[in-house]
N, C-alpha and C positions, 0 to 999 in steps of 0.2 A: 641759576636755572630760571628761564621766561616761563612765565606760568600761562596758558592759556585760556582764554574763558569758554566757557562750555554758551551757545547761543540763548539756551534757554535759562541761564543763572542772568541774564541783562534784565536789568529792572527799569517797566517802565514809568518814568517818571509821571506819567498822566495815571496812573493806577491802572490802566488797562480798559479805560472808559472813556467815554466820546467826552469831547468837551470845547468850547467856546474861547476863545483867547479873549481874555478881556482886555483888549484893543479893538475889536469888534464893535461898533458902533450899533445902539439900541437902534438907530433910526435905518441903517443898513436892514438889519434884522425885517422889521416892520414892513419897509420897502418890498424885499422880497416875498415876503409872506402876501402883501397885498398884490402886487405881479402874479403870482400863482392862484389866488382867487381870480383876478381879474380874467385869466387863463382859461382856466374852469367854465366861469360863469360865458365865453366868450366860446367854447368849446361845446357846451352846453347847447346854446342858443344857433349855431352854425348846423351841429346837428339835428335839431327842429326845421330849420328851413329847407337841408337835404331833405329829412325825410317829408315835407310838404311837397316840394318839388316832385319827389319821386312816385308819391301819390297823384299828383296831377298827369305826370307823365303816363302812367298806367293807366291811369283813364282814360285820357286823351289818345293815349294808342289802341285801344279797346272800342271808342268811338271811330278811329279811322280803320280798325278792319270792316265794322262794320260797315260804314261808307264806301269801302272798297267791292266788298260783296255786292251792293245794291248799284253803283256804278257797272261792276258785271251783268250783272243780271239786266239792266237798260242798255247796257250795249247789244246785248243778244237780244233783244227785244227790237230794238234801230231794225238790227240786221237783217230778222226774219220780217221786219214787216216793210223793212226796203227789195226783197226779193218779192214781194206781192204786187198783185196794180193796188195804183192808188184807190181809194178809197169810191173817188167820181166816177169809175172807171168802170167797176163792181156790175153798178145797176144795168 
């Protein structure tokens, strides 16, 4: 009679805990650890220049409404004082 194994009587041979093949190379290891710093610090510093950028943008849009406003306001100014006589004209 074929005995069958039950899935959870399988014993794992790593004890059931993370672990490192030592074929693994320290400098591998290293490598990567400094890649994911470099990451980071590179992650880090990209989001400072967005958020710089994004602050100049908001201001700079905040100054061209305003510009836009006072452009209006000169053009209806043109208008009404191009529908008058000119100014020599008055006396």
């Amino acid at each position: 009679m074929i005995k069958r194994s039950d899935p959870d009587d399988v014993v794992d041979p790593a004890g059931g805990e993370w672990h490192i093949d030592k074929r693994v190379p320290v400098a591998l290891i290293v490598t990567l650890l400094f890649q994911a710093a470099v990451g980071l610090i590179w992650a880090t510093r990209l989001e400072a220049r967005v958020g710089y950028l994004e602050q100049n943008y908001a201001q700079a849009r905040i100054i061209a409404d305003e510009d836009h406003e006072r452009l209006i306001r000169i053009d209806a100014r043109v208008a009404t004082l191009a529908g008058q006589d000119p100014p020599a004209q008055r006396r």
